[in-house]
PDB file of N, CA, C, O and CB in Angstrom:
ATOM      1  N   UNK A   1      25.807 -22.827  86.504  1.00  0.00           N
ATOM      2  CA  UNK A   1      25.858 -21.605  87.282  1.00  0.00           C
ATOM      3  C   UNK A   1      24.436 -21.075  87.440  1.00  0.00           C
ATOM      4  O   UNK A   1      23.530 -21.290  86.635  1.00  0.00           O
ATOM      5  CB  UNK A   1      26.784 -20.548  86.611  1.00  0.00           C
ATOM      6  N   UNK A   2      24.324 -20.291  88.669  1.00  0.00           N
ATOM      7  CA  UNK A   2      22.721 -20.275  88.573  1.00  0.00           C
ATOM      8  C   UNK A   2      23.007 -18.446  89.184  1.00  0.00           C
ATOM      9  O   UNK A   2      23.724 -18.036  90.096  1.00  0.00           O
ATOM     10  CB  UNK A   2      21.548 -21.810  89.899  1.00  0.00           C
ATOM     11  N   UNK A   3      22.076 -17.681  88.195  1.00  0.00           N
ATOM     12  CA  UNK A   3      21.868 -16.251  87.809  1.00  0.00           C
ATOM     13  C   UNK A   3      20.491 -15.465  89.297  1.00  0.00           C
ATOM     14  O   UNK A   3      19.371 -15.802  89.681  1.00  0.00           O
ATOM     15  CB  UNK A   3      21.078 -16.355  85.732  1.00  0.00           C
ATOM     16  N   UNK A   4      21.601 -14.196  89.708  1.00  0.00           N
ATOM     17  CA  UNK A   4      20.099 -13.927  89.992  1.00  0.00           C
ATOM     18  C   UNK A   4      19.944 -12.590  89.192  1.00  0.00           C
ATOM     19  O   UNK A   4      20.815 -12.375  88.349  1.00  0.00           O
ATOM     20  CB  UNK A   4      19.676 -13.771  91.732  1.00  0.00           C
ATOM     21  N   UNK A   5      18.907 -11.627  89.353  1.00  0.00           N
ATOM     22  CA  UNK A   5      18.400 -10.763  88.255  1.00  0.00           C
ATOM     23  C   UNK A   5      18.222  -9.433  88.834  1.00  0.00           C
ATOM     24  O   UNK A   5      17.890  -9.455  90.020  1.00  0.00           O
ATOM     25  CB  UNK A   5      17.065 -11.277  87.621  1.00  0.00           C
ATOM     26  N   UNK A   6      18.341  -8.432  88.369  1.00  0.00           N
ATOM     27  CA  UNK A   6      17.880  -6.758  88.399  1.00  0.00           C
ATOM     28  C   UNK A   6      17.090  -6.601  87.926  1.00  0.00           C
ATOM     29  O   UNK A   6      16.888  -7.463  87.071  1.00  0.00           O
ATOM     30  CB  UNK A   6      18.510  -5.752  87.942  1.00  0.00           C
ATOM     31  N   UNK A   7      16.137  -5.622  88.001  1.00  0.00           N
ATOM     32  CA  UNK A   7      15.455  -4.781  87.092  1.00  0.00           C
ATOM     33  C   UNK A   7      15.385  -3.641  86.855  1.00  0.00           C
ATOM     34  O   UNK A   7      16.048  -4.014  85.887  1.00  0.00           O
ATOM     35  CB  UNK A   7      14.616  -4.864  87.122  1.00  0.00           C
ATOM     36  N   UNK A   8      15.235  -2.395  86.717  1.00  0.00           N
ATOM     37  CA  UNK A   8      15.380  -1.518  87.162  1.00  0.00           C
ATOM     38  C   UNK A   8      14.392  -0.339  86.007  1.00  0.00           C
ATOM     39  O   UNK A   8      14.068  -0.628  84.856  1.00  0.00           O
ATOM     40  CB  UNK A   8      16.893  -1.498  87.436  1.00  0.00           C
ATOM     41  N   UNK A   9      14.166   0.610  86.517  1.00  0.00           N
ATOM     42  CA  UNK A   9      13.532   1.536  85.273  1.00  0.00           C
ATOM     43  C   UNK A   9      13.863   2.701  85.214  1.00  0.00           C
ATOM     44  O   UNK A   9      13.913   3.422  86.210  1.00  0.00           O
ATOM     45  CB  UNK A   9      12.180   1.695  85.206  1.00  0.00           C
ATOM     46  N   UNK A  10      14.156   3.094  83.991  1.00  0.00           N
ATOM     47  CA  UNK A  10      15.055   4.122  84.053  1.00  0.00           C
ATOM     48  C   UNK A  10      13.783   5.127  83.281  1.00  0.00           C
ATOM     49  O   UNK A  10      13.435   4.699  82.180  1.00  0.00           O
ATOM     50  CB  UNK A  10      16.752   3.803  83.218  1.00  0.00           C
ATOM     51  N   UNK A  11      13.095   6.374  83.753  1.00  0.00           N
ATOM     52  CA  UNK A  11      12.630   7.714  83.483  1.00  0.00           C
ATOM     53  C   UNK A  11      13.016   8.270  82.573  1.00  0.00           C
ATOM     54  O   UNK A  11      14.057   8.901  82.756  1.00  0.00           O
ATOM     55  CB  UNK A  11      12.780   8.481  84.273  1.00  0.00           C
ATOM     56  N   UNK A  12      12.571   8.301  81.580  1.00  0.00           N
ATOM     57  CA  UNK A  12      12.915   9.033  80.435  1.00  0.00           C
ATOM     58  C   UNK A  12      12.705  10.525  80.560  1.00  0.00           C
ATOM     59  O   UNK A  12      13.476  11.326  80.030  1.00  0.00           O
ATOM     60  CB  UNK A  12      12.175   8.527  79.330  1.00  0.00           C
ATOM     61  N   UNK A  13      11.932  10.790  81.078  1.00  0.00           N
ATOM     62  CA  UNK A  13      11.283  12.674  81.293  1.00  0.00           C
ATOM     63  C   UNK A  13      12.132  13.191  82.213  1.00  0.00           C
ATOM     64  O   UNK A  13      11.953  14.352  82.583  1.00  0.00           O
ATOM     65  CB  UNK A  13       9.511  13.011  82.045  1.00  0.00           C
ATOM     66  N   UNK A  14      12.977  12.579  82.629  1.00  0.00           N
ATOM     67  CA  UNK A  14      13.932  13.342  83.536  1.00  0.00           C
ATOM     68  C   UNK A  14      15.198  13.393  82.914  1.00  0.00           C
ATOM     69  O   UNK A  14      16.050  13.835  83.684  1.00  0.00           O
ATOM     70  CB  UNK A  14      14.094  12.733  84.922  1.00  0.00           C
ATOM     71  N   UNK A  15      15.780  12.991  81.384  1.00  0.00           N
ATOM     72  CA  UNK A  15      16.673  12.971  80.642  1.00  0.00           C
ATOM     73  C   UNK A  15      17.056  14.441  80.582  1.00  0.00           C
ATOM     74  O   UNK A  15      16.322  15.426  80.492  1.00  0.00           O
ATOM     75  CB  UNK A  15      16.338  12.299  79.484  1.00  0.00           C
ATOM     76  N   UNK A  16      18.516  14.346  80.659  1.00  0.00           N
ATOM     77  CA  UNK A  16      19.223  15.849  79.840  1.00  0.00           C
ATOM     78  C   UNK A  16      19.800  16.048  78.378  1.00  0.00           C
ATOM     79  O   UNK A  16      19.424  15.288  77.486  1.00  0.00           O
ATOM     80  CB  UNK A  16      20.497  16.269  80.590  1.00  0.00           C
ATOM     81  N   UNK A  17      20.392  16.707  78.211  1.00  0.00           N
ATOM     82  CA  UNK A  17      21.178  17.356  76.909  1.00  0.00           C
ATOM     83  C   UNK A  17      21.621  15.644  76.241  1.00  0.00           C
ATOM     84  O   UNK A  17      21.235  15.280  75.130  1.00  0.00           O
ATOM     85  CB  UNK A  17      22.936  18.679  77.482  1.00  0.00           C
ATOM     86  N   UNK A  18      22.308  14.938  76.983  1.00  0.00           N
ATOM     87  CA  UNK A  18      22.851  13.588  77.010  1.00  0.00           C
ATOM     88  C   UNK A  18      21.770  12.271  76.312  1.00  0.00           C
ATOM     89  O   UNK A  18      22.158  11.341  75.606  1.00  0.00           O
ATOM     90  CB  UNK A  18      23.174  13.330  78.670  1.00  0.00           C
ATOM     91  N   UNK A  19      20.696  12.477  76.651  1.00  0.00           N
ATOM     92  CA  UNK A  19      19.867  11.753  76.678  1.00  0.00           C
ATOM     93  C   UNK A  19      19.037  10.778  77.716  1.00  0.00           C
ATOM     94  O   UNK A  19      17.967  10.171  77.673  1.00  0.00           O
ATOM     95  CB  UNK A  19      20.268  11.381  76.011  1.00  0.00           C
ATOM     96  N   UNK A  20      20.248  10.975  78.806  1.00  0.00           N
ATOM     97  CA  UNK A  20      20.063  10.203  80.242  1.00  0.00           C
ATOM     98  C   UNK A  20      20.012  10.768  80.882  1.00  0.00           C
ATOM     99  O   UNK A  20      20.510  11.880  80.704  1.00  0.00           O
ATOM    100  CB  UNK A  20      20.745   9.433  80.795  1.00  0.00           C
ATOM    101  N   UNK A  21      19.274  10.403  82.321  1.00  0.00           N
ATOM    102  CA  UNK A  21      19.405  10.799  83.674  1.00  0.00           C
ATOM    103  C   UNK A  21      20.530  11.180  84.064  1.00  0.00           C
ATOM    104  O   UNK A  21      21.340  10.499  83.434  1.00  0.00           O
ATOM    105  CB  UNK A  21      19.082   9.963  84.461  1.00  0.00           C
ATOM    106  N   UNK A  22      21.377  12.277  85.131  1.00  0.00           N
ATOM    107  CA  UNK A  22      21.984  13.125  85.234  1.00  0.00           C
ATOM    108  C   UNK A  22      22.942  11.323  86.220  1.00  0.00           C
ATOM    109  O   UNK A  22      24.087  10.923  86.013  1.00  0.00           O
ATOM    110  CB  UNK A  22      21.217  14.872  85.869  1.00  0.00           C
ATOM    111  N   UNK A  23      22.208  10.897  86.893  1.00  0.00           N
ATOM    112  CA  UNK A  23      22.336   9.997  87.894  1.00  0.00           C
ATOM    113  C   UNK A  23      22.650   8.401  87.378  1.00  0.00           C
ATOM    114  O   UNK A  23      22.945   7.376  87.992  1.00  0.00           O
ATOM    115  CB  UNK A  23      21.037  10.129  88.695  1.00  0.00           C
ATOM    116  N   UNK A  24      22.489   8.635  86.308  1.00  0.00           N
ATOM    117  CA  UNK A  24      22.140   7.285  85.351  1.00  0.00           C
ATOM    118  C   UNK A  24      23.809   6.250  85.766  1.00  0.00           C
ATOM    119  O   UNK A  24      23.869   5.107  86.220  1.00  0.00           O
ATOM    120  CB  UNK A  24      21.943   7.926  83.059  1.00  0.00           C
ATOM    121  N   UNK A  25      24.825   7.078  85.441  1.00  0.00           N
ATOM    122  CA  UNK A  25      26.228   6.823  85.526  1.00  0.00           C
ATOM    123  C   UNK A  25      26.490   6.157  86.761  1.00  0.00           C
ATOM    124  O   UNK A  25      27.014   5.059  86.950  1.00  0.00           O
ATOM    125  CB  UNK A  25      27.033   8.035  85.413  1.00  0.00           C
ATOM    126  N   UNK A  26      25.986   7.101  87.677  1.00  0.00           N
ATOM    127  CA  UNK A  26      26.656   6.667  89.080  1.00  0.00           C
ATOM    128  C   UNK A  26      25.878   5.591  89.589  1.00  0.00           C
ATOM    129  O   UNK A  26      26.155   5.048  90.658  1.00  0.00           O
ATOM    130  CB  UNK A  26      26.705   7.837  90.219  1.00  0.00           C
ATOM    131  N   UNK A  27      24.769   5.205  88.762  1.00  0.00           N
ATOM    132  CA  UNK A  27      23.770   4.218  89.455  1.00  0.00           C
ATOM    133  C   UNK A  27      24.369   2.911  88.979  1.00  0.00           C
ATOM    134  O   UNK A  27      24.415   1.834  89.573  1.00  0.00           O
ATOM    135  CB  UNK A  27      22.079   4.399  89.001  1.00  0.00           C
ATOM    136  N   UNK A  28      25.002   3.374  87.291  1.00  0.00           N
ATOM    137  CA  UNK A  28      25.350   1.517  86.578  1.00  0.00           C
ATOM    138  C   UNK A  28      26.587   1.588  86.765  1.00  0.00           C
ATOM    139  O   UNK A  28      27.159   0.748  86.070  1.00  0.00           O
ATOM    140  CB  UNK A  28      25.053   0.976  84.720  1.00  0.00           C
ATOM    141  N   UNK A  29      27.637   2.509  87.695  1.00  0.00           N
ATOM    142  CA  UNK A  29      28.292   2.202  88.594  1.00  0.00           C
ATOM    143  C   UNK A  29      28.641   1.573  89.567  1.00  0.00           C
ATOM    144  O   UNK A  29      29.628   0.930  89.926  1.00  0.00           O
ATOM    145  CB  UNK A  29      28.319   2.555  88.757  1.00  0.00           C
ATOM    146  N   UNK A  30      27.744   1.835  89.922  1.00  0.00           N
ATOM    147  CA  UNK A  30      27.009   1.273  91.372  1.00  0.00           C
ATOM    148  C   UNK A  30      26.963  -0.319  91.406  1.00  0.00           C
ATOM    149  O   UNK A  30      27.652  -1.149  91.999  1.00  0.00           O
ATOM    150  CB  UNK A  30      25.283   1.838  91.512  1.00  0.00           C
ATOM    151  N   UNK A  31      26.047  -0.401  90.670  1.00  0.00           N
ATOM    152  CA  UNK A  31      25.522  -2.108  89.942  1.00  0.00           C
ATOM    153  C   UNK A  31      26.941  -3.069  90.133  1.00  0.00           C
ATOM    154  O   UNK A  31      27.235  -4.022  90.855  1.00  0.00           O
ATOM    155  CB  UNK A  31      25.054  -2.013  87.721  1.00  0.00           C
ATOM    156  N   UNK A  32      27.824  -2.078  88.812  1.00  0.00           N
ATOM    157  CA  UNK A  32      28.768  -2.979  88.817  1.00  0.00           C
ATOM    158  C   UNK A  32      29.702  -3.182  89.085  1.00  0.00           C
ATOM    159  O   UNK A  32      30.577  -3.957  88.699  1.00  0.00           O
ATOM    160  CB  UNK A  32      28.938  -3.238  88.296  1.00  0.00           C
ATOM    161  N   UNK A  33      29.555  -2.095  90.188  1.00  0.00           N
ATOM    162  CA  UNK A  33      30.925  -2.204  91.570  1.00  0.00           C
ATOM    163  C   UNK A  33      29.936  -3.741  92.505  1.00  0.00           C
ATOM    164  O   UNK A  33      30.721  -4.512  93.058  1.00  0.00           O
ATOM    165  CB  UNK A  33      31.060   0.108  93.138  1.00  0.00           C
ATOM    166  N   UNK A  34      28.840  -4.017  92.613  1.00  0.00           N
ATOM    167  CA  UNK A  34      28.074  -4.879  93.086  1.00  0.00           C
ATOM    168  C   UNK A  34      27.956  -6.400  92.571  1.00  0.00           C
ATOM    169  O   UNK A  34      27.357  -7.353  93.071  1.00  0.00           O
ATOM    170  CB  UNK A  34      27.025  -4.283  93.012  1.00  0.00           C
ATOM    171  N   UNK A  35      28.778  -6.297  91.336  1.00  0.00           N
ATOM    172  CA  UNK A  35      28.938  -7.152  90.457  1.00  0.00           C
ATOM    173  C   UNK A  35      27.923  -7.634  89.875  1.00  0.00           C
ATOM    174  O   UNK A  35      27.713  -8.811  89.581  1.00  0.00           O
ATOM    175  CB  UNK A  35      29.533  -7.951  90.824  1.00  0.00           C
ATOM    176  N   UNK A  36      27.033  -6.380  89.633  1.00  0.00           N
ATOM    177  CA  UNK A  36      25.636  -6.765  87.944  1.00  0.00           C
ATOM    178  C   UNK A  36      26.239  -6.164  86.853  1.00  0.00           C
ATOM    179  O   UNK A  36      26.878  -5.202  86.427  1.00  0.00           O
ATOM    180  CB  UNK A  36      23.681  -5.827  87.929  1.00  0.00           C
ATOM    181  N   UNK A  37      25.556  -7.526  86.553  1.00  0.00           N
ATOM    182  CA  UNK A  37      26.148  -7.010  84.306  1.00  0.00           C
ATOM    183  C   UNK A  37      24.818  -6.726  83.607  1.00  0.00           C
ATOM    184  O   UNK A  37      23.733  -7.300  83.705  1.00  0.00           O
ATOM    185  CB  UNK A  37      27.042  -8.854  82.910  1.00  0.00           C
ATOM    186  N   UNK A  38      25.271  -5.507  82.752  1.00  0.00           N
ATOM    187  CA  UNK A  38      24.104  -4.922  82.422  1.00  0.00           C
ATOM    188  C   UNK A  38      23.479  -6.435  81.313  1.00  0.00           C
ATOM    189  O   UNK A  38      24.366  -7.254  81.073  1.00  0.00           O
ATOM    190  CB  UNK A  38      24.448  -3.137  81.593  1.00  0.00           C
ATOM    191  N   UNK A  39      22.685  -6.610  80.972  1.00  0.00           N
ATOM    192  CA  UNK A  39      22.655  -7.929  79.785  1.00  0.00           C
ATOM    193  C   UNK A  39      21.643  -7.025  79.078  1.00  0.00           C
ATOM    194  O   UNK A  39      21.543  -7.414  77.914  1.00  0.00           O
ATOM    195  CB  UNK A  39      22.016  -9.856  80.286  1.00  0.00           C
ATOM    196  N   UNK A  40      20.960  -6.116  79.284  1.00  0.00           N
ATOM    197  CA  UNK A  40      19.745  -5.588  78.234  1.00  0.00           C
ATOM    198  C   UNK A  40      18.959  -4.596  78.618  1.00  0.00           C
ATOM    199  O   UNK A  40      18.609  -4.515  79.795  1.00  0.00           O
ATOM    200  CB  UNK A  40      18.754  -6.576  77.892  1.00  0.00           C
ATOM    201  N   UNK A  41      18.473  -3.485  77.469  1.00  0.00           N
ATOM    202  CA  UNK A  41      17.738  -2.470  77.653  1.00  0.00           C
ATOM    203  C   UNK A  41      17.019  -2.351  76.763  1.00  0.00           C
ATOM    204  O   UNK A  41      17.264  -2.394  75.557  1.00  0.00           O
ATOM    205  CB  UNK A  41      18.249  -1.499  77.864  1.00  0.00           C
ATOM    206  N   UNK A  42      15.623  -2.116  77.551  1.00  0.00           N
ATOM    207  CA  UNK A  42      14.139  -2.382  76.532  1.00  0.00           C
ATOM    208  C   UNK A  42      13.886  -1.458  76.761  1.00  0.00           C
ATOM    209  O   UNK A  42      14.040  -0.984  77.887  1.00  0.00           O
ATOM    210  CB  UNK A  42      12.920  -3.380  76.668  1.00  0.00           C
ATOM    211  N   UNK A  43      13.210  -0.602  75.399  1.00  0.00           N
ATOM    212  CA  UNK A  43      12.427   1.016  75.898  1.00  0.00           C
ATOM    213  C   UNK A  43      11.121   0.896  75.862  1.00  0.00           C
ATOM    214  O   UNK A  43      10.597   0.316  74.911  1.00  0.00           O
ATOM    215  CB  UNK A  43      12.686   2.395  74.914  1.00  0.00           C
ATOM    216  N   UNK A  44      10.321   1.456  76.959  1.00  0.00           N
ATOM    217  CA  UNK A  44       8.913   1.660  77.427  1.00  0.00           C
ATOM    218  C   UNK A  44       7.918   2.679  76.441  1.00  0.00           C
ATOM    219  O   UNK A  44       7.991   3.908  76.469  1.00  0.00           O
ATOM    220  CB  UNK A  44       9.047   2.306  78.943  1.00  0.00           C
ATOM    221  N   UNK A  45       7.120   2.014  75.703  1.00  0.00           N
ATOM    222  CA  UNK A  45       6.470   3.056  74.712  1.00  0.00           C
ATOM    223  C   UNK A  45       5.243   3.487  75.146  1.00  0.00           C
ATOM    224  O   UNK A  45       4.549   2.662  75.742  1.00  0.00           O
ATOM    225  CB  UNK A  45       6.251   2.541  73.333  1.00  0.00           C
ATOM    226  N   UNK A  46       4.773   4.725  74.960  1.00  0.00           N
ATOM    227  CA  UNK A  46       3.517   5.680  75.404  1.00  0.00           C
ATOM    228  C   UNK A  46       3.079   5.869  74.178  1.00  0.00           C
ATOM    229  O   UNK A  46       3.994   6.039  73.373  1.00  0.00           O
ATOM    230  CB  UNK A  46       3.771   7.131  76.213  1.00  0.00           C
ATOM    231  N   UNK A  47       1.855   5.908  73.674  1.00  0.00           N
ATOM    232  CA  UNK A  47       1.821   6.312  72.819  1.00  0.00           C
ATOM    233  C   UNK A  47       0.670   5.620  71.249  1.00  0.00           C
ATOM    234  O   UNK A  47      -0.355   4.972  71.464  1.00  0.00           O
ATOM    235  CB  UNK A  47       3.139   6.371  72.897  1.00  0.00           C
ATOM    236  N   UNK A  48       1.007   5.850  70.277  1.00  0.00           N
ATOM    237  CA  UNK A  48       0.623   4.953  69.388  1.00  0.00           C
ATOM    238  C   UNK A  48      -0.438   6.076  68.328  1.00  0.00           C
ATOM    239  O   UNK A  48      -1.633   5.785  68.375  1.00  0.00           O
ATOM    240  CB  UNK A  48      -0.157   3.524  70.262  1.00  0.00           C
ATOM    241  N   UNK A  49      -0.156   6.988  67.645  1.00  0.00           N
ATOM    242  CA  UNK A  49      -1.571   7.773  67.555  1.00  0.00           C
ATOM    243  C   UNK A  49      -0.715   8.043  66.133  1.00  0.00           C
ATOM    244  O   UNK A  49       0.511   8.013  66.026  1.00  0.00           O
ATOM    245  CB  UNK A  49      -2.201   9.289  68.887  1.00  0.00           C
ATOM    246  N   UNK A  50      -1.752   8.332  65.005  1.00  0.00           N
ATOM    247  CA  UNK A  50      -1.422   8.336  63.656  1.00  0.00           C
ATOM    248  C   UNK A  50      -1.227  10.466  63.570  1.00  0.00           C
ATOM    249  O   UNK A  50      -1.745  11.386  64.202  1.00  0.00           O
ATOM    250  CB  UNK A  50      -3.014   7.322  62.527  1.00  0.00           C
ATOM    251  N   UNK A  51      -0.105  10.373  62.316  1.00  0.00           N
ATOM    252  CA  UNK A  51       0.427  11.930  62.402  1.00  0.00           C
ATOM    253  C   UNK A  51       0.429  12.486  61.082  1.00  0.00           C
ATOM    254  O   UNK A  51       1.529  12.969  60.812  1.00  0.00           O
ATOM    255  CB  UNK A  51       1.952  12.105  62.994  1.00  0.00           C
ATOM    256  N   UNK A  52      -0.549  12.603  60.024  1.00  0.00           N
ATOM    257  CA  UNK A  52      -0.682  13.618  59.102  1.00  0.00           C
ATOM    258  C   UNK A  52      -0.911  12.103  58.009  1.00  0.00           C
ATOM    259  O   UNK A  52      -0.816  12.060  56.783  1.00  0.00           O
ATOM    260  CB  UNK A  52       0.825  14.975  58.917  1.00  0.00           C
ATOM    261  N   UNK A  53      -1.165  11.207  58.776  1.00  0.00           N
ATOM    262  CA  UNK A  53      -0.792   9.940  57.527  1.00  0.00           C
ATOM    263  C   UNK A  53       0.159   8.923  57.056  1.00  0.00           C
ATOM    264  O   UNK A  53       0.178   8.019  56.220  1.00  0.00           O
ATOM    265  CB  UNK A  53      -0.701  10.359  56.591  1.00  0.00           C
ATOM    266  N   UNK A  54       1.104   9.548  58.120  1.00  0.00           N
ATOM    267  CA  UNK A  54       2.757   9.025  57.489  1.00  0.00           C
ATOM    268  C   UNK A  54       3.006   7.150  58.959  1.00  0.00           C
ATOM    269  O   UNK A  54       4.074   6.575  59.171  1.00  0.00           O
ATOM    270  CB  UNK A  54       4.699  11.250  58.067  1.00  0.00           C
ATOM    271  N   UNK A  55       1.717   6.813  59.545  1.00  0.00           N
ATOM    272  CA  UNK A  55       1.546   6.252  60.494  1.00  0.00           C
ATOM    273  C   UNK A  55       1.507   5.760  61.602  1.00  0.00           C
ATOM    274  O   UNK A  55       0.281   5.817  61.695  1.00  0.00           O
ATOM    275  CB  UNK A  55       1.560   6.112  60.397  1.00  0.00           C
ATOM    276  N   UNK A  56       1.888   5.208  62.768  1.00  0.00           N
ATOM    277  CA  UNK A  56       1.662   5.577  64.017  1.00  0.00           C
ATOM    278  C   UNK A  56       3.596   5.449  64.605  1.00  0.00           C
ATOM    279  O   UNK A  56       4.653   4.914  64.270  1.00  0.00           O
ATOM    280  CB  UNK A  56       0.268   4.369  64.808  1.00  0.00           C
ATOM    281  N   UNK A  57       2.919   6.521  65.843  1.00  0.00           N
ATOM    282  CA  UNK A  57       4.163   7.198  66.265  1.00  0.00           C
ATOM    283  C   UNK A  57       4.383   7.014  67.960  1.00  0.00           C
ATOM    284  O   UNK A  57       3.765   7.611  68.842  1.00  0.00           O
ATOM    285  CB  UNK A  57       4.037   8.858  65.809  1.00  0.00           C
ATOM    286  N   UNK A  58       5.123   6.314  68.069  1.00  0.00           N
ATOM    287  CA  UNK A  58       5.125   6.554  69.903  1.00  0.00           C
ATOM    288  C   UNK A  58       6.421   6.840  70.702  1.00  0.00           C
ATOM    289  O   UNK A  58       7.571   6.686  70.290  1.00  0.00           O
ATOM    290  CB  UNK A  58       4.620   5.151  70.695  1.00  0.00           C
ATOM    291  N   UNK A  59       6.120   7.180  71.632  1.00  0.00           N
ATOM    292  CA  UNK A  59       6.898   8.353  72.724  1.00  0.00           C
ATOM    293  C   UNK A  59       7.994   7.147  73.881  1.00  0.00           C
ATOM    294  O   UNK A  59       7.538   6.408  74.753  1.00  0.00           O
ATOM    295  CB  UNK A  59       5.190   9.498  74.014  1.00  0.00           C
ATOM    296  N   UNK A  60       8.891   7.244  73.646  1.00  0.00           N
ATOM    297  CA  UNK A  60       9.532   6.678  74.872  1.00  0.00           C
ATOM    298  C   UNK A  60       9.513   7.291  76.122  1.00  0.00           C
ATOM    299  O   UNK A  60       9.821   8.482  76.104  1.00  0.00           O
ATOM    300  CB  UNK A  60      10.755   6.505  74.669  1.00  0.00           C
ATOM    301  N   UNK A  61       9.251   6.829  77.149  1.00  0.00           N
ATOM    302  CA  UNK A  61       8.542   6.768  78.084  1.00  0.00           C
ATOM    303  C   UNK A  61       9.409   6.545  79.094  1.00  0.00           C
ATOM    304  O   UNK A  61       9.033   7.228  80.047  1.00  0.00           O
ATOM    305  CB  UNK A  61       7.584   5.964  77.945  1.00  0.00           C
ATOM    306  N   UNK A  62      10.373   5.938  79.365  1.00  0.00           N
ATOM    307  CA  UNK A  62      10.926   4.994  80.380  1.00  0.00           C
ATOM    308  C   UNK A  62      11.929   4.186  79.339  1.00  0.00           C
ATOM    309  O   UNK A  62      11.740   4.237  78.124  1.00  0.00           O
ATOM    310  CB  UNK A  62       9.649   3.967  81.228  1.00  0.00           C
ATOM    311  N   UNK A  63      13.128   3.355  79.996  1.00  0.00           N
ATOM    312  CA  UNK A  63      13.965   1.891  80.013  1.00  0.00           C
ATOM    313  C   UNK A  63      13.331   1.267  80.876  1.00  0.00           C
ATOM    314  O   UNK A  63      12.862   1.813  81.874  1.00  0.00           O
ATOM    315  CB  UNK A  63      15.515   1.824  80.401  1.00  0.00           C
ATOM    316  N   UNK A  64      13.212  -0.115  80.585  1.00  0.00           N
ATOM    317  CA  UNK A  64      13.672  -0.837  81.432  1.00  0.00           C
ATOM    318  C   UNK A  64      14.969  -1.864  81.565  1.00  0.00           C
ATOM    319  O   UNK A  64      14.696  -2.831  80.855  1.00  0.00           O
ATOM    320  CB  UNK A  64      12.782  -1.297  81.571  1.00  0.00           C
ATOM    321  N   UNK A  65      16.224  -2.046  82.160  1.00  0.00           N
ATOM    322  CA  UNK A  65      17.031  -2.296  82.198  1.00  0.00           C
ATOM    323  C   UNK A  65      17.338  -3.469  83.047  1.00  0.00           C
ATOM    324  O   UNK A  65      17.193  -3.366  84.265  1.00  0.00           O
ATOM    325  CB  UNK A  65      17.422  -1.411  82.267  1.00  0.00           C
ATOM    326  N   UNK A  66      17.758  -4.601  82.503  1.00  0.00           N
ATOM    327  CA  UNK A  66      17.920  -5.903  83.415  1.00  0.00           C
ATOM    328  C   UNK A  66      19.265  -6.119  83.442  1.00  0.00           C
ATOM    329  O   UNK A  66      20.095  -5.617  82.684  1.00  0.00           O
ATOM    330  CB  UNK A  66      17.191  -7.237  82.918  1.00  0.00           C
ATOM    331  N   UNK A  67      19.463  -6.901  84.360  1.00  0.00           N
ATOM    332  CA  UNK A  67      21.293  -6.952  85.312  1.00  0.00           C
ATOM    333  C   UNK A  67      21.005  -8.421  85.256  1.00  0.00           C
ATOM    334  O   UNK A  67      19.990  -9.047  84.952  1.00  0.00           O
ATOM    335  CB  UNK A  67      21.672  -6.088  87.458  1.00  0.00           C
ATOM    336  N   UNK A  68      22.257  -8.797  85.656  1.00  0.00           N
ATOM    337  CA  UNK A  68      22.401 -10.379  86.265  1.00  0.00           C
ATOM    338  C   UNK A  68      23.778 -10.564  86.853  1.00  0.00           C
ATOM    339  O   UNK A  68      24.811 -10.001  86.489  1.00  0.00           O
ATOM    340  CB  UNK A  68      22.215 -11.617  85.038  1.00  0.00           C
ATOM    341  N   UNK A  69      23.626 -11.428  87.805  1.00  0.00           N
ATOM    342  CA  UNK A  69      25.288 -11.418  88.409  1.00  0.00           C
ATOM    343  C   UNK A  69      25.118 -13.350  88.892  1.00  0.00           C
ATOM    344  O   UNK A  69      24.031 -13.918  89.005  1.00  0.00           O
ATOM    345  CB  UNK A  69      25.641  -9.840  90.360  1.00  0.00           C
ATOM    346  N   UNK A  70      26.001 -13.779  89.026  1.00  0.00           N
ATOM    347  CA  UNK A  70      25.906 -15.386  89.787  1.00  0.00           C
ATOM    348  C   UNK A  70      25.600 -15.379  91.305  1.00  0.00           C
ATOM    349  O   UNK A  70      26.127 -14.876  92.297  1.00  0.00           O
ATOM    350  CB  UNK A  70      27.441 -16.250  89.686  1.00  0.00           C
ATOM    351  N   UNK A  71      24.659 -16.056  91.090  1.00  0.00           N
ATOM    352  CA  UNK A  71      24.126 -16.121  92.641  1.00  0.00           C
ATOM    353  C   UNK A  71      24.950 -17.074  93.611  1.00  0.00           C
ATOM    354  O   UNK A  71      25.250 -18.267  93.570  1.00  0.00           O
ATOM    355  CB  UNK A  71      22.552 -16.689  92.671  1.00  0.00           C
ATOM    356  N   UNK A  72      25.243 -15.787  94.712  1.00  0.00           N
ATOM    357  CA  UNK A  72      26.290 -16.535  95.983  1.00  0.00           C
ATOM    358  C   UNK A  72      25.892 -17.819  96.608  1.00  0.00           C
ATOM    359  O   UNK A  72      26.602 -18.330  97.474  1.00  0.00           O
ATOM    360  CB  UNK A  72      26.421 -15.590  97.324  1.00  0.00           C
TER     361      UNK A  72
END
């Protein structure tokens, strides 16, 4: 079977109460009314800076989120 691929990036600074984008739902809706399967989510780090000693600390930034469905 041969795969094709998504990518997509998901904004972290625009997160609510939830933790996600308000839009987030209707988008991996979307996908998989389109027939993408989510297969993985990597978080985007900012960051890296040492904090009283206790050692380094970084900021999520972004997902990035990959799909795959069988290519027609």
């Amino acid at each position: 079977m041969t795969w094709e691929y998504k990518i997509i990036y998901i904004n972290a600074q625009k997160r609510t109460s939830t933790g996600l984008p308000d839009d987030i739902n209707i988008a991996f809706d979307m996908y998989g009314a389109e027939g993408w399967e989510l297969v993985r989510v990597e978080p985007k780090l900012h960051g890296g800076f040492m904090a009283f000693g206790f050692g380094s600390f970084h900021q999520t930034v972004g997902y990035i989120a990959f799909f795959k469905r069988p290519k027609a």
